[in-house]
C-alpha positions in Angstrom: 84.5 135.3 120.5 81.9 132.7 119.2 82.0 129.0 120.3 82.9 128.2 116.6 86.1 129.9 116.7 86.9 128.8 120.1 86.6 125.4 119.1 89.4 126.3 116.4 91.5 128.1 118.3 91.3 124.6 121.0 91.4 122.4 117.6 94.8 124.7 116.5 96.4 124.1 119.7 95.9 120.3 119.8 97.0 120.0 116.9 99.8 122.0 117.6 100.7 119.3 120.6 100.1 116.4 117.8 102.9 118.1 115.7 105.2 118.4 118.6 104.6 114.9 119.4 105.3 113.8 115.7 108.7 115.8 115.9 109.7 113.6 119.1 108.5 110.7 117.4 111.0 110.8 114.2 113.7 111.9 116.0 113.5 109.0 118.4 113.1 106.6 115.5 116.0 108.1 113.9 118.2 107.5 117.6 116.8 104.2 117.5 117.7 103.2 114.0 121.0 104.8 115.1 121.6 101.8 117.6 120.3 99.0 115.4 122.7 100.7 112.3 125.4 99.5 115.4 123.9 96.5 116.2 123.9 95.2 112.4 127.6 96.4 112.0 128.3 94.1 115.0 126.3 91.2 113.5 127.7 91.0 110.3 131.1 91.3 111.3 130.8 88.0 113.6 128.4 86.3 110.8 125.5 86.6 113.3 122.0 86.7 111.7 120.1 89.3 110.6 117.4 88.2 112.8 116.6 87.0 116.7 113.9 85.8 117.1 113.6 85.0 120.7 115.0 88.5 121.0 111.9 89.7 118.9 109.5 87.4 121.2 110.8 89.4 124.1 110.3 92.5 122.7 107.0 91.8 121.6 105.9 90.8 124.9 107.8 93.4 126.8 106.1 96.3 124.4 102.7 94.9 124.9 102.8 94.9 128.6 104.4 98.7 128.4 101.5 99.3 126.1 99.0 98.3 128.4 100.5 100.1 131.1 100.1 103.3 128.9 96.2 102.5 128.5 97.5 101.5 124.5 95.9 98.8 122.6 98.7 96.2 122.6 97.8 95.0 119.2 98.6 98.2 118.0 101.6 98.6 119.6 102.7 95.1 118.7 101.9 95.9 114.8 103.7 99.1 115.4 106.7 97.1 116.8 106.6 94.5 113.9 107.1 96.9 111.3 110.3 98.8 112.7 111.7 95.0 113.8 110.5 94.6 109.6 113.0 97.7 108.7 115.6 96.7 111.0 116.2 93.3 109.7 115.9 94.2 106.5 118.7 96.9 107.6 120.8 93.9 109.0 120.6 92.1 105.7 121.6 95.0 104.0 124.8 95.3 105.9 125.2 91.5 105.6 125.2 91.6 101.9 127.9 94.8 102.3 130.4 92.9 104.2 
């Protein structure tokens, strides 16, 4: 076997672990989005905001130090946090407007 198609056959199997990883990654969005489907039901029928803030500060902060736990760029993490926080409100607002 030539080094060339050993690097593929190492480049196919990393990328097979990459896809796997993907997989879990949806599927716990989708469990997570689950939860916060709850937790805007719960809001809008008690009138409580769409958004926390202190709640996101928390979150924030708690996801950066997880993140550099992991070895993770925290900046990364804490965009990657801003943007499902983003959905989720919007989400809330959503079910606001529907009650």
């Amino acid at each position: 076997m030539s080094a060339t198609s050993e690097a593929l056959e190492e480049l196919q199997r990393i990328r097979g672990s990459i896809d796997n990883i993907d997989a879990a990654l949806v599927h716990l969005l989708a469990e997570r989005f689950k939860h916060t489907q709850q937790v805007g039901l719960l809001k809008a029928a008690h009138d409580l905001p769409p958004s926390d803030p202190d709640r996101e500060r928390q979150q924030i902060e708690r996801l950066r130090r997880l993140a550099r736990d992991a070895h993770l760029d925290p900046e990364f993490a804490e965009k990657f946090l801003g943007f499902i926080v983003a959905e989720v409100i919007q989400h809330h607002t959503r079910i606001a407007e529907q009650q």
